[in-house]
C-alpha positions in Angstrom: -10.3 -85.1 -18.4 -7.1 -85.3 -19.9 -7.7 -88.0 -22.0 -9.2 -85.5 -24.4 -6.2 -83.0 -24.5 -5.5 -83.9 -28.0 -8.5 -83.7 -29.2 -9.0 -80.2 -27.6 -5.5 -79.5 -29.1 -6.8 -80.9 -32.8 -10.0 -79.1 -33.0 -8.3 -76.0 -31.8 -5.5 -76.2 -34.9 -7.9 -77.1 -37.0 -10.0 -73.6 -36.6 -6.4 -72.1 -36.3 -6.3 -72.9 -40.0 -9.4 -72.4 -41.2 -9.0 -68.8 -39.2 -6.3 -67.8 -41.0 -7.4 -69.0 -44.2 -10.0 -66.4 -44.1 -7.3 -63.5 -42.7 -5.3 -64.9 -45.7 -7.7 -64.2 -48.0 -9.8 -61.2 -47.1 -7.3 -58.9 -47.9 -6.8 -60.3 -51.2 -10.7 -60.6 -51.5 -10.5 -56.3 -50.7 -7.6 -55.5 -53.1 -9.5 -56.9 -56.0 -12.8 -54.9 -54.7 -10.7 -51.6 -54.7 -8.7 -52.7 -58.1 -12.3 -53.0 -59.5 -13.1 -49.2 -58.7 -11.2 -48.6 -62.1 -13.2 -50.9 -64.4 -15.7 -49.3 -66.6 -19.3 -48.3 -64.4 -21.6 -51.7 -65.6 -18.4 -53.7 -65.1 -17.8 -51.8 -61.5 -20.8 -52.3 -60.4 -21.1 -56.1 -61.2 -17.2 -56.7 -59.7 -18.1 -54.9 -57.0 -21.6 -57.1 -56.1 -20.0 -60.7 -56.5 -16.9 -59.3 -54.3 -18.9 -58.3 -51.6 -20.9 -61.4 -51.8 -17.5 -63.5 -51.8 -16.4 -61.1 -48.8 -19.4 -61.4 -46.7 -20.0 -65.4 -47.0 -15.6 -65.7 -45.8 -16.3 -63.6 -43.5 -19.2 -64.7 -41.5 -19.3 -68.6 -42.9 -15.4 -68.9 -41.9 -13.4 -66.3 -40.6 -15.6 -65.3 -37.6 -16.5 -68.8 -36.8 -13.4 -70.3 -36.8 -12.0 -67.3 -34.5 -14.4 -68.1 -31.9 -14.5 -71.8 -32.1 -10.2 -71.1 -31.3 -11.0 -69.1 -29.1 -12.8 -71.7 -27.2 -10.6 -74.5 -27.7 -7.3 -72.5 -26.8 -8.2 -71.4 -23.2 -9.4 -74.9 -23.0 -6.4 -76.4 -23.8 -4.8 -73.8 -21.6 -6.6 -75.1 -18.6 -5.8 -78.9 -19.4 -2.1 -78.2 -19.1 -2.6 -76.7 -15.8 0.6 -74.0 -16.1 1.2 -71.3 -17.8 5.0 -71.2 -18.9 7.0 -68.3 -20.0 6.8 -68.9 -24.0 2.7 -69.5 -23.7 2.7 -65.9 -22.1 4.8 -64.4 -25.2 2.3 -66.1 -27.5 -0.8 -65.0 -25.8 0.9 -60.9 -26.2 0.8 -62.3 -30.4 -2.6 -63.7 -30.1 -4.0 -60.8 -28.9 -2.2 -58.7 -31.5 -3.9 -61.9 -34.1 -7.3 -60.6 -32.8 -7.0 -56.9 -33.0 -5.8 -57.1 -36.9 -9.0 -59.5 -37.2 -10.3 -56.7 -35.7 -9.4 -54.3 -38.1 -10.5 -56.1 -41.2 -13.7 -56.4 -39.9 -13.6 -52.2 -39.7 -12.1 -52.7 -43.5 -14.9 -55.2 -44.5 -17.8 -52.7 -42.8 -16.3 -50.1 -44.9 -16.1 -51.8 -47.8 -19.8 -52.8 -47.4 -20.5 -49.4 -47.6 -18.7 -48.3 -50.7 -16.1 -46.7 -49.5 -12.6 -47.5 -50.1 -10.3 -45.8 -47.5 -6.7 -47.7 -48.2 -5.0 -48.3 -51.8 -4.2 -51.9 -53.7 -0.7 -51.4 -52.4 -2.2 -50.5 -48.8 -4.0 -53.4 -48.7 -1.0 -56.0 -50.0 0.8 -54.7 -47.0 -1.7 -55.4 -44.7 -2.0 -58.6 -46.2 0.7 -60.1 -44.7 0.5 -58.6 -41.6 -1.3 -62.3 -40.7 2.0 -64.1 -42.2 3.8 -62.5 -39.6 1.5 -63.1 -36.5 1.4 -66.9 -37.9 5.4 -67.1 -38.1 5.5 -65.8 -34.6 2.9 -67.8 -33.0 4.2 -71.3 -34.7 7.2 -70.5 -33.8 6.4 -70.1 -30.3 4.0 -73.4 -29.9 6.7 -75.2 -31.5 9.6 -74.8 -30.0 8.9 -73.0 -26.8 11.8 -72.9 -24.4 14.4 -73.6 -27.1 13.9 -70.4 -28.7 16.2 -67.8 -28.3 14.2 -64.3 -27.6 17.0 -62.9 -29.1 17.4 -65.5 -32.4 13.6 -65.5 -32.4 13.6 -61.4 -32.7 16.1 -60.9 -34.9 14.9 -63.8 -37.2 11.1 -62.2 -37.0 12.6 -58.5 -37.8 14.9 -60.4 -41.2 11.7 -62.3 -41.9 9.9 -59.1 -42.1 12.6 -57.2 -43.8 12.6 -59.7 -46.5 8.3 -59.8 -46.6 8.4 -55.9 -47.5 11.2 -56.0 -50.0 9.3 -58.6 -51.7 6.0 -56.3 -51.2 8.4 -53.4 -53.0 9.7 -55.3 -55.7 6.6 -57.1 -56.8 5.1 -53.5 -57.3 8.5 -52.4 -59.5 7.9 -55.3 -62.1 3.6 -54.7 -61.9 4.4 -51.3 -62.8 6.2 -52.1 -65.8 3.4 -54.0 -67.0 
């Protein structure tokens, strides 16, 4: 059986990826659906149709997908190694918090569907990188495990998030003076 750990391990990073290449990019795909609720009404209308097209083929040909299939192939991994050591327990509490924010764009993508446009441009670029945060955590984690300072590993997530919204802040200062 444990001949195929590493494959186990592969196919699970490789739907890792592909899942957050479709958290990466939903977000984005949303901001330019609400920017487009300020284009002219044939122009609006047209936006609006090939975005939700765009949205709903990420969303259901990738990002779901490759959230189950890791979902899958991390428990099964999990069992292979037999043990479940402190730093796999801290990034399970991350994963779970990975799930509920793919949880929450799915709300966003429903409402969206709909027509209706709850959060702003600027709303939405925050939540944007909300997933950069979960991934800098959870690599983190897988990668150095034990050697990680909770402390180092807190403080560096807090200055890493710190430095994510000031850049969220200042981006908006020069594209408002555009």
């Amino acid at each position: 059986m444990y001949e195929y750990y590493n494959y186990i391990k592969a196919l699970h990073i490789i739907f890792i990826v592909t899942w957050f290449s479709g958290m990466f990019y939903m977000p984005r795909l949303f901001i330019y659906n609400t920017e487009a609720n300020d284009a002219p009404d044939g122009i609006r209308e047209a936006m609006h149709s090939q975005f939700n097209l765009m949205i709903k083929r990420l969303w259901f040909g990738i990002t779901w997908p490759s959230a189950v299939l890791t979902l899958i192939f991390g428990p099964w991994m999990w069992y292979m190694m037999g043990a479940l050591p402190t730093w796999l327990v801290v990034k399970l509490c991350f994963v779970v918090g990975l799930y509920c924010y793919h949880f929450t764009l799915h709300i966003i993508y429903k409402q969206e569907a709909k027509g209706i446009y709850k959060y702003s441009s600027q709303q939405l670029r925050i939540w944007n990188e909300v997933a950069t945060i979960f991934l800098i955590a959870i690599v983190m984690l897988a990668v150095v495990k034990q050697s990680l300072s909770a402390f180092w590993g807190v403080l560096g997530l807090v200055a890493f998030v710190v430095l994510l919204m000031s850049a969220i802040k200042i981006y908006k200062l020069v594209r408002s003076k555009k």
